[in-house]
Biopython code that builds the backbone (N, CA, C, O; Angstrom):
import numpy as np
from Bio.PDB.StructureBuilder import StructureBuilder

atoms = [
    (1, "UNK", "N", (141.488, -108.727, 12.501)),
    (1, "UNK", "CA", (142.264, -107.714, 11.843)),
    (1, "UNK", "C", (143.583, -108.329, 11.377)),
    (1, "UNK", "O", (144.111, -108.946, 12.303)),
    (2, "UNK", "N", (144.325, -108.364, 10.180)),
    (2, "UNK", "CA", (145.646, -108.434, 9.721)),
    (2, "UNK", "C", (146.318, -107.496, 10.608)),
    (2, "UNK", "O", (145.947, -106.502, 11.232)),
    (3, "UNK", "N", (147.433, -108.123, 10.471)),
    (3, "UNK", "CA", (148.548, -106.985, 11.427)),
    (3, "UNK", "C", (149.706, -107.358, 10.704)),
    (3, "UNK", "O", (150.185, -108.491, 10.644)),
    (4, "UNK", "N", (150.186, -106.173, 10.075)),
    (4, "UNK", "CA", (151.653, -106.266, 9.303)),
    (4, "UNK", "C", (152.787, -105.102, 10.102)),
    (4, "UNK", "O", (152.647, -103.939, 10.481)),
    (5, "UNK", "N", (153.804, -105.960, 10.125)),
    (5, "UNK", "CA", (155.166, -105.321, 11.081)),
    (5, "UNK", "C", (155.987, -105.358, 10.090)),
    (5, "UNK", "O", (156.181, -106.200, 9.213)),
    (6, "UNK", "N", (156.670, -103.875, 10.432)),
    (6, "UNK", "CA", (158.087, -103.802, 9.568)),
    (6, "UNK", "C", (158.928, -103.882, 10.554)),
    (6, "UNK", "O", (158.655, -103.164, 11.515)),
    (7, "UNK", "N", (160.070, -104.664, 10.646)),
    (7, "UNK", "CA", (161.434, -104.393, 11.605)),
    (7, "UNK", "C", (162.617, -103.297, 10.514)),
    (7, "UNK", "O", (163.328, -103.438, 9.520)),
    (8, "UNK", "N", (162.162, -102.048, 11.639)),
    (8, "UNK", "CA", (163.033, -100.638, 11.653)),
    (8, "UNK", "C", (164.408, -101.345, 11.913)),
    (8, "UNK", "O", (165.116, -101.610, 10.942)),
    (9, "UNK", "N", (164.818, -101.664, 13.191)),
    (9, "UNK", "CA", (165.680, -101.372, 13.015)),
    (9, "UNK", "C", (166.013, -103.185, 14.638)),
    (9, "UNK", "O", (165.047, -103.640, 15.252)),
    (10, "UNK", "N", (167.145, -103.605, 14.806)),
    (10, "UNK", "CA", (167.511, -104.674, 15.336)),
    (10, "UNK", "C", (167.379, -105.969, 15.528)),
    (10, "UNK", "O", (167.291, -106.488, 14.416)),
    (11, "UNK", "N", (167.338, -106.524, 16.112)),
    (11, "UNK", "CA", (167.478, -108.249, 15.383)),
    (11, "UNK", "C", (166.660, -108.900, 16.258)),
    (11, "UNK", "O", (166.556, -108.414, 17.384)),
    (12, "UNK", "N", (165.729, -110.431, 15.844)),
    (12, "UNK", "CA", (164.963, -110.823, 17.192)),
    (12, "UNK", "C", (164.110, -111.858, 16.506)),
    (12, "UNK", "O", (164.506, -112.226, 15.400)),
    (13, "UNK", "N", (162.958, -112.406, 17.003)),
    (13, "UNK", "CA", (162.249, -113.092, 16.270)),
    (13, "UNK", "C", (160.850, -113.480, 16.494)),
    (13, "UNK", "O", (160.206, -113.335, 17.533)),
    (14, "UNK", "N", (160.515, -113.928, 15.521)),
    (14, "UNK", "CA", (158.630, -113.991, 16.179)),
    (14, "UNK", "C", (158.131, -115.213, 15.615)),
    (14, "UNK", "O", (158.227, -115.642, 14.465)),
    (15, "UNK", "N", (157.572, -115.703, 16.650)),
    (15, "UNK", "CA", (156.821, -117.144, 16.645)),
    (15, "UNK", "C", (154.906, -117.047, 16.206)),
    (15, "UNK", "O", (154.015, -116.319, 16.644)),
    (16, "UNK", "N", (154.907, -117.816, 15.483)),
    (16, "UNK", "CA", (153.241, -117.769, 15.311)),
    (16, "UNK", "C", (152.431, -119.301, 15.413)),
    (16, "UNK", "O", (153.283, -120.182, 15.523)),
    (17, "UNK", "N", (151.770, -119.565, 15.411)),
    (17, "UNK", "CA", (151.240, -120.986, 15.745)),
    (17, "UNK", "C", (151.653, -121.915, 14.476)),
    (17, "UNK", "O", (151.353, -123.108, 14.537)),
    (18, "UNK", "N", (152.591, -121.227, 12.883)),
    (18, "UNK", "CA", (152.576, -122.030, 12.002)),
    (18, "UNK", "C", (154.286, -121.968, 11.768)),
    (18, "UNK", "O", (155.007, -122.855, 11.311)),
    (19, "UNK", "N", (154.607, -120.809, 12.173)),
    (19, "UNK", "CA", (156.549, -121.006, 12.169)),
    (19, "UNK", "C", (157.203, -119.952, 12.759)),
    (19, "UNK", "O", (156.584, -119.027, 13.285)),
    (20, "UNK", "N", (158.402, -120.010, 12.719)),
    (20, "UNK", "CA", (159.075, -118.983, 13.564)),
    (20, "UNK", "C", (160.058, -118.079, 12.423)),
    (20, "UNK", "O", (160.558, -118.558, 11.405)),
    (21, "UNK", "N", (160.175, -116.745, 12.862)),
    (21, "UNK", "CA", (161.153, -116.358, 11.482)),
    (21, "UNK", "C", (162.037, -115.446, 12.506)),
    (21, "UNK", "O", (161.503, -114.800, 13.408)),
    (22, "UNK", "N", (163.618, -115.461, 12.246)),
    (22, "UNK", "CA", (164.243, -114.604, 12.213)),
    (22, "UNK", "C", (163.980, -113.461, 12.002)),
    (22, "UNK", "O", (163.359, -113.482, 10.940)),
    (23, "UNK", "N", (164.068, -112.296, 12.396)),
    (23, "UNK", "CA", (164.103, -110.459, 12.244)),
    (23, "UNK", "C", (165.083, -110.053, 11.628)),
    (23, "UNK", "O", (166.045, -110.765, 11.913)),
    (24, "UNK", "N", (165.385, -109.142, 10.807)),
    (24, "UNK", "CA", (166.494, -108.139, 10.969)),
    (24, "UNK", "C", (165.715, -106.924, 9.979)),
    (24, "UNK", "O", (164.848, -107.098, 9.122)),
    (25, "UNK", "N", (166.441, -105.486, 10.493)),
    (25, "UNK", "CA", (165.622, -104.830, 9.715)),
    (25, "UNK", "C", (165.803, -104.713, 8.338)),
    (25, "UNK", "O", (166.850, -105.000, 7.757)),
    (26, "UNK", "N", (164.562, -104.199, 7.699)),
    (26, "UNK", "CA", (163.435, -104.182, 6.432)),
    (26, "UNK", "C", (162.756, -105.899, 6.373)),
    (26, "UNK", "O", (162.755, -106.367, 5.234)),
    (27, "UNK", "N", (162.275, -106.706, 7.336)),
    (27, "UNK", "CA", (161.633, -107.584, 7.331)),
    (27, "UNK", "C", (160.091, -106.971, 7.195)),
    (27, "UNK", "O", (159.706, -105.837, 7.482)),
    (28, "UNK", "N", (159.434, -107.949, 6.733)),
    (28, "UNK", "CA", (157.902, -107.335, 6.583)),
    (28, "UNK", "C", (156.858, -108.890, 6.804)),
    (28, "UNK", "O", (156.564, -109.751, 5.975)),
    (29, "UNK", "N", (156.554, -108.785, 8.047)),
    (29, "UNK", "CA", (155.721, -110.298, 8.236)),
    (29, "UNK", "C", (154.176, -109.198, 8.520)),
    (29, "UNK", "O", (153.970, -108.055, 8.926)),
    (30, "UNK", "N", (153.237, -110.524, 7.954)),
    (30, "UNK", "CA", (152.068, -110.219, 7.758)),
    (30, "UNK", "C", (151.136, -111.265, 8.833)),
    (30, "UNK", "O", (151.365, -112.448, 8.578)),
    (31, "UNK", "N", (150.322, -111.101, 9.768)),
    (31, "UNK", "CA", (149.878, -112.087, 10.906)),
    (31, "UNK", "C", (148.181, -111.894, 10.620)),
    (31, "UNK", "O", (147.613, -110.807, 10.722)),
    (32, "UNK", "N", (147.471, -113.238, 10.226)),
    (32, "UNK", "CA", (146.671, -113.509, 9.507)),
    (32, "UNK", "C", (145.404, -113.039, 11.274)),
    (32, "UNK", "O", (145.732, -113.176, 12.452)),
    (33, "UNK", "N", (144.027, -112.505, 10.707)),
    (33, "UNK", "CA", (143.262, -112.787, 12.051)),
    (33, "UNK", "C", (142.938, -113.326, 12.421)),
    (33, "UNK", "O", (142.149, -114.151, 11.961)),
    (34, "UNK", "N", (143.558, -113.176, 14.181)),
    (34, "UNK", "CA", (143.191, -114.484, 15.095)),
    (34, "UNK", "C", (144.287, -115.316, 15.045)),
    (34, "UNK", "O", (143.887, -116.457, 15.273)),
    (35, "UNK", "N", (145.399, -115.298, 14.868)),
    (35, "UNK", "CA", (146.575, -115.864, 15.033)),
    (35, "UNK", "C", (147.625, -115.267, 15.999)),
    (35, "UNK", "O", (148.110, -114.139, 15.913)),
    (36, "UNK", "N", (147.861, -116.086, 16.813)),
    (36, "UNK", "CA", (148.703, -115.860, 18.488)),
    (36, "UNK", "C", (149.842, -115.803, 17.652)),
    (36, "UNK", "O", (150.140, -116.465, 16.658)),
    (37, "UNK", "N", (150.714, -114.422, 18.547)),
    (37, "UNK", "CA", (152.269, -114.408, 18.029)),
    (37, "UNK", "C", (152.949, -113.407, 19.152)),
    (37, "UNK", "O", (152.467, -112.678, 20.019)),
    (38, "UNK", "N", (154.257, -113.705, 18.744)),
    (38, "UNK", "CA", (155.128, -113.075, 20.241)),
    (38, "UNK", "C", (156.363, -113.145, 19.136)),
    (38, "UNK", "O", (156.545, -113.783, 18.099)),
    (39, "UNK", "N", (157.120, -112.160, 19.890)),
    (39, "UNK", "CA", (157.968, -111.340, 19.062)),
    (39, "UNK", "C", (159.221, -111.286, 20.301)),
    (39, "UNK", "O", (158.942, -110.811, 21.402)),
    (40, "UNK", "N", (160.497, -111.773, 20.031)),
    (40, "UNK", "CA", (161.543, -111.967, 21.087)),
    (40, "UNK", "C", (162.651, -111.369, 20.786)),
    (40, "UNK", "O", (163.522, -112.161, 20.426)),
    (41, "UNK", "N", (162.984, -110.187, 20.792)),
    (41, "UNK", "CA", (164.272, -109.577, 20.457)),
    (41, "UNK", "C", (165.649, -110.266, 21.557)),
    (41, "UNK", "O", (166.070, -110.378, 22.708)),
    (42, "UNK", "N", (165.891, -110.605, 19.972)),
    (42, "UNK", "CA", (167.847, -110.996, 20.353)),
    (42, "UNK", "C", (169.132, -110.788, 20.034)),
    (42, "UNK", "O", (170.187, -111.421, 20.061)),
    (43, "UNK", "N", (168.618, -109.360, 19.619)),
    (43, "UNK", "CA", (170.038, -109.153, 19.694)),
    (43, "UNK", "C", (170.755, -107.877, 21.481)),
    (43, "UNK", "O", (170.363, -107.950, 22.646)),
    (44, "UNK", "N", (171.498, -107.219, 21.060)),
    (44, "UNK", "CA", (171.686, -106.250, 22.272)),
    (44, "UNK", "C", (171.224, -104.854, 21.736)),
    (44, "UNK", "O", (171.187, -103.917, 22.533)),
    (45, "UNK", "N", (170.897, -104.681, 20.531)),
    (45, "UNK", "CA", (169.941, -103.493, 20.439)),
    (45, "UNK", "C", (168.413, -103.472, 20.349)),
    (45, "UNK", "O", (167.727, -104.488, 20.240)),
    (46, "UNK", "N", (167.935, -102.200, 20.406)),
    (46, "UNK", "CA", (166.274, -102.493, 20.788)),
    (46, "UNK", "C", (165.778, -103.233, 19.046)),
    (46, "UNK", "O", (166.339, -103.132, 17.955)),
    (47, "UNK", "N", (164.643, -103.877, 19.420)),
    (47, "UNK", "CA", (164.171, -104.112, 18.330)),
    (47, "UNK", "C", (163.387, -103.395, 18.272)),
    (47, "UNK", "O", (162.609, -103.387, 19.226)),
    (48, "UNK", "N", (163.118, -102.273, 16.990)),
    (48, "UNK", "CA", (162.210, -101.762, 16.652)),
    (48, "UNK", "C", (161.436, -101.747, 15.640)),
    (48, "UNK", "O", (161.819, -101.503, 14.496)),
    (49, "UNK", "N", (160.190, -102.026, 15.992)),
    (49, "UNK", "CA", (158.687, -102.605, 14.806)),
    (49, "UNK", "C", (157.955, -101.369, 14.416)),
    (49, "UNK", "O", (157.999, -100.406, 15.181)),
    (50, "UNK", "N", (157.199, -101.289, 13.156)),
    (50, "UNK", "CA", (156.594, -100.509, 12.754)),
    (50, "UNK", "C", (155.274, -101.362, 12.409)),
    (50, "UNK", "O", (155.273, -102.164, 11.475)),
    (51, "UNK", "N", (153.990, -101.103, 13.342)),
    (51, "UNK", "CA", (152.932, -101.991, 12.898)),
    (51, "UNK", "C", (151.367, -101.004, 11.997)),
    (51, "UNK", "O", (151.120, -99.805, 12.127)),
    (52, "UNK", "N", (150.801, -101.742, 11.384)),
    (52, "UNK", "CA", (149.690, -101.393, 10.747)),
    (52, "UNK", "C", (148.944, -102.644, 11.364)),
    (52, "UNK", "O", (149.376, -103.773, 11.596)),
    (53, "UNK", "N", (147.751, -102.121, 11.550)),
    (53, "UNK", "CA", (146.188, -102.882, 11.408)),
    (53, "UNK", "C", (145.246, -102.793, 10.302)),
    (53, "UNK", "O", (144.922, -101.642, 10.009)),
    (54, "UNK", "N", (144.795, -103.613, 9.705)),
    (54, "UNK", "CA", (144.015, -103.615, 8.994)),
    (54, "UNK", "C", (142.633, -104.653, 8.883)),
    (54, "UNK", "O", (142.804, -105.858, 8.700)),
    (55, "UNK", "N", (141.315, -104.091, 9.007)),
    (55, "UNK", "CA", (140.543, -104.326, 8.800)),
    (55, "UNK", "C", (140.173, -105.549, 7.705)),
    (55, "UNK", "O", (140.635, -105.376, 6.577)),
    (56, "UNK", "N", (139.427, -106.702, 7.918)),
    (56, "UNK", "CA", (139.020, -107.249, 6.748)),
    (56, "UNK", "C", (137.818, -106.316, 5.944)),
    (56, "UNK", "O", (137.357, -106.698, 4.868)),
]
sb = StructureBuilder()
sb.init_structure("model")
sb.init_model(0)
sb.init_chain("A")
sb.init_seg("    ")
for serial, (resi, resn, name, xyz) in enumerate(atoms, 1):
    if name == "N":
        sb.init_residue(resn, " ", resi, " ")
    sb.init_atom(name, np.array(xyz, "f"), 0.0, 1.0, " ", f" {name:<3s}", serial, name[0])
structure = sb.get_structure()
């Protein structure tokens, strides 16, 4: 499944097996299927994601 995240709202970042990107909100990363990722909020407010799944 694709999995696309919007960052609503605070700051942080997410690693995937091909790079790492900075957050802040209206970011829009797209995570290809079958690709490991982790998501590390850093700032002092919550990070908040808005995710979709999608089917191939």
């Amino acid at each position: 499944m694709h999995e696309i995240f919007v960052v609503l709202a605070g700051q942080g970042e997410v690693r995937t097996e091909t790079y790492a990107l900075t957050l802040a909100p209206g970011a829009c990363i797209h995570i290809q299927p079958q690709e490991s990722h982790a998501f590390r909020n850093s700032g002092t407010d919550d990070l908040v994601l808005l995710y979709f799944g999608l089917a191939d």
